[in-house]
C-alpha positions as semicolon CSV with decimal commas, in nm:
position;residue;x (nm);y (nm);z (nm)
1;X;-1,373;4,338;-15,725
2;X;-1,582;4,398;-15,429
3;X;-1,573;4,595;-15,169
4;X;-1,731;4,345;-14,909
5;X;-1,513;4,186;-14,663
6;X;-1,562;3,817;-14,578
7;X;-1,658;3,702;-14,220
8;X;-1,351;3,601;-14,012
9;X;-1,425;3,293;-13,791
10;X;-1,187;3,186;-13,492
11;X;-1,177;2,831;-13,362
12;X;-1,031;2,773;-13,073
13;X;-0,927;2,467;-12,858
14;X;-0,646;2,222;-12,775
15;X;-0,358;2,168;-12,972
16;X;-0,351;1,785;-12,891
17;X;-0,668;1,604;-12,898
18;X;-0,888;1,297;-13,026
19;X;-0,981;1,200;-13,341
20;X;-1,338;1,279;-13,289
21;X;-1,284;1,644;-13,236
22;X;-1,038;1,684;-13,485
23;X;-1,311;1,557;-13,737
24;X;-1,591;1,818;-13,559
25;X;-1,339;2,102;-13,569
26;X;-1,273;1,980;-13,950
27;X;-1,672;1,971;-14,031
28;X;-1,637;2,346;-13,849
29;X;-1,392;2,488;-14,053
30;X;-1,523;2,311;-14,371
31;X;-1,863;2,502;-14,318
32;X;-1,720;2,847;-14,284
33;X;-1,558;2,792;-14,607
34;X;-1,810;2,662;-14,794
35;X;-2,032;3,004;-14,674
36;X;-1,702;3,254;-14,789
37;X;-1,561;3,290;-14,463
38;X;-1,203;3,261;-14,374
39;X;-1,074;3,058;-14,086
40;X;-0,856;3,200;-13,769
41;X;-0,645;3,004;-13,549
42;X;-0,366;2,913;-13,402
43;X;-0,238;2,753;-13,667
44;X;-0,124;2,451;-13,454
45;X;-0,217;2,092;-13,424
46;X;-0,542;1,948;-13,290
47;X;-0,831;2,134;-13,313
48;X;-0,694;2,384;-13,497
49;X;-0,552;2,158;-13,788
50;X;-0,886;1,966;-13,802
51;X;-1,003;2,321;-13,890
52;X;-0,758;2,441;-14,151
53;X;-0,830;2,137;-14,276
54;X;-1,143;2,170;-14,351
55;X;-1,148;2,481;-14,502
56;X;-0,913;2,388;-14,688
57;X;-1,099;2,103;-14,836
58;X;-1,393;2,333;-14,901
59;X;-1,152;2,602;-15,085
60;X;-1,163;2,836;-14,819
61;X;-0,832;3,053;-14,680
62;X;-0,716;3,018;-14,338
63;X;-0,507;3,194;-14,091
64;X;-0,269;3,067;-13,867
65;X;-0,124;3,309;-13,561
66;X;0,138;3,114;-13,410
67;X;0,334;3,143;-13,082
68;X;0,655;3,093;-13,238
69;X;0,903;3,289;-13,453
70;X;0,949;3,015;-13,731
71;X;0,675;3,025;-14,022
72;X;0,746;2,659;-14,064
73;X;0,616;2,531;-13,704
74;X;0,241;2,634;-13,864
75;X;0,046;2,334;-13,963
76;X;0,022;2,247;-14,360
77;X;-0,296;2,330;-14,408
78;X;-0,253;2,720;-14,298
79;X;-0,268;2,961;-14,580
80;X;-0,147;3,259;-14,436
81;X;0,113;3,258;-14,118
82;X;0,184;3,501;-13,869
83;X;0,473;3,402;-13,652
84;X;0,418;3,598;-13,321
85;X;0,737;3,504;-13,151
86;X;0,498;3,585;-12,856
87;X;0,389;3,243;-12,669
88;X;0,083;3,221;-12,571
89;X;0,015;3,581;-12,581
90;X;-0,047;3,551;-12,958
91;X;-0,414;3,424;-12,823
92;X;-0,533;3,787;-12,809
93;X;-0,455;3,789;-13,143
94;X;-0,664;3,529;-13,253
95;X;-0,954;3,691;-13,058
96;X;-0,891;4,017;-13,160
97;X;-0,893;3,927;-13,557
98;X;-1,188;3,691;-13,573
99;X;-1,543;3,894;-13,559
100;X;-1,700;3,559;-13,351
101;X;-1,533;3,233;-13,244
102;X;-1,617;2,849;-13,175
103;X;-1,435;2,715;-12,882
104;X;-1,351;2,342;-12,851
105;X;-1,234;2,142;-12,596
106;X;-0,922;2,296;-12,445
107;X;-0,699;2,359;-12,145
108;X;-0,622;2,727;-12,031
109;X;-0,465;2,813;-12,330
110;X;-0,868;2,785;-12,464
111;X;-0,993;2,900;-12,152
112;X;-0,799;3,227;-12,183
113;X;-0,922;3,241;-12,562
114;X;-1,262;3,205;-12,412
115;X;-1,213;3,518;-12,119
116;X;-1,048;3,746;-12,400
117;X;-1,346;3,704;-12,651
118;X;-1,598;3,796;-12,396
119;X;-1,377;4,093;-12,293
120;X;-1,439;4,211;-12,638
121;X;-1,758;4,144;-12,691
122;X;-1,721;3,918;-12,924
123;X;-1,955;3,634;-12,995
124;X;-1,852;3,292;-12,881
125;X;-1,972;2,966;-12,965
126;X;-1,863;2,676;-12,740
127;X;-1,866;2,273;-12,794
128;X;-1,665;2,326;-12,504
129;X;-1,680;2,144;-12,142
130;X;-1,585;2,525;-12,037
131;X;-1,877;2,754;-11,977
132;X;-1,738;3,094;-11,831
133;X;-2,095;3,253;-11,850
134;X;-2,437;3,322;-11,988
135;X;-2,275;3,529;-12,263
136;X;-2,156;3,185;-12,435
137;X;-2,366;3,005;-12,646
138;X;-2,294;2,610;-12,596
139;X;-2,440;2,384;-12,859
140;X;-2,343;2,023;-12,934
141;X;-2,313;2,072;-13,349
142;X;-1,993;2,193;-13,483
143;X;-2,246;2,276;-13,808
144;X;-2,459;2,441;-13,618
145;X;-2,168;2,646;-13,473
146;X;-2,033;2,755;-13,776
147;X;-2,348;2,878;-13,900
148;X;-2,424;3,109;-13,591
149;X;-2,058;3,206;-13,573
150;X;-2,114;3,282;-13,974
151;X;-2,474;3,473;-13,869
152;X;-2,310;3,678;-13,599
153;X;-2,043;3,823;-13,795
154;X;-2,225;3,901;-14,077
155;X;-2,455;4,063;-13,818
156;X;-2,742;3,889;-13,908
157;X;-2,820;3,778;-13,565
């Protein structure tokens, strides 16, 4: 067994939203997968079952962080639940455990995602319409967001 931990990846963004995304957060999470890392998220619907999703596909684990107290509110395609109990507060969390994160379109819930990552320092990716600074790196690629998210926390960028 190795001793060499795996990059953790958050994606972030709105629980309800179109088709289209849900297939760009899906190519997202797919990608991090298929490179050994793990997925982080709210464990939700939307963007963040388009991502579990794809990692799943690709054989990868996720992580699901929910706002709720009841394992089975997670979506079916999260490996591992954590049920917070804590609301929206459980976003910190997410931040907190991924080493960089891809933002999606999103309402505050995203936004505050967003504010908490570059609090910490951590790298963020956005194919968001939010752009809270020259710290955030927006590209239009959810492929080519995964593999920066994937370079920064291996900390070969």
């Amino acid at each position: 067994m190795t001793n060499e931990r795996k990059p953790i990846i958050g994606i972030i963004g709105a629980g309800e939203c179109s088709k289209e995304q849900q297939e760009m957060a899906y190519e997202a999470g797919k990608r991090i997968a298929e490179k050994g890392g793990i997925v982080v998220c709210g464990g939700l619907g939307g963007i963040m079952e388009g991502a579990a999703r794809g990692a799943r596909a690709a054989g990868g684990m996720t992580l699901g962080i929910i706002p709720s107290s009841q394992k089975d509110d997670a979506n079916e395609y999260i490996d591992i639940v954590i049920p917070t109990g804590m609301g929206e507060a459980r976003n910190l969390l997410v931040v907190r455990t991924a080493d960089a994160l891809i933002a999606f379109p999103g309402k505050y819930g995203t936004l505050s995602e967003m504010a908490f990552a570059l609090q910490a320092g951590k790298p963020l990716i956005s194919l968001s319409n939010w752009k809270p600074g020259g710290e955030v790196i927006q590209v239009n690629d959810p492929i080519e967001a995964a593999e920066l998210a994937l370079e920064f926390a291996g900390g070969t960028r």
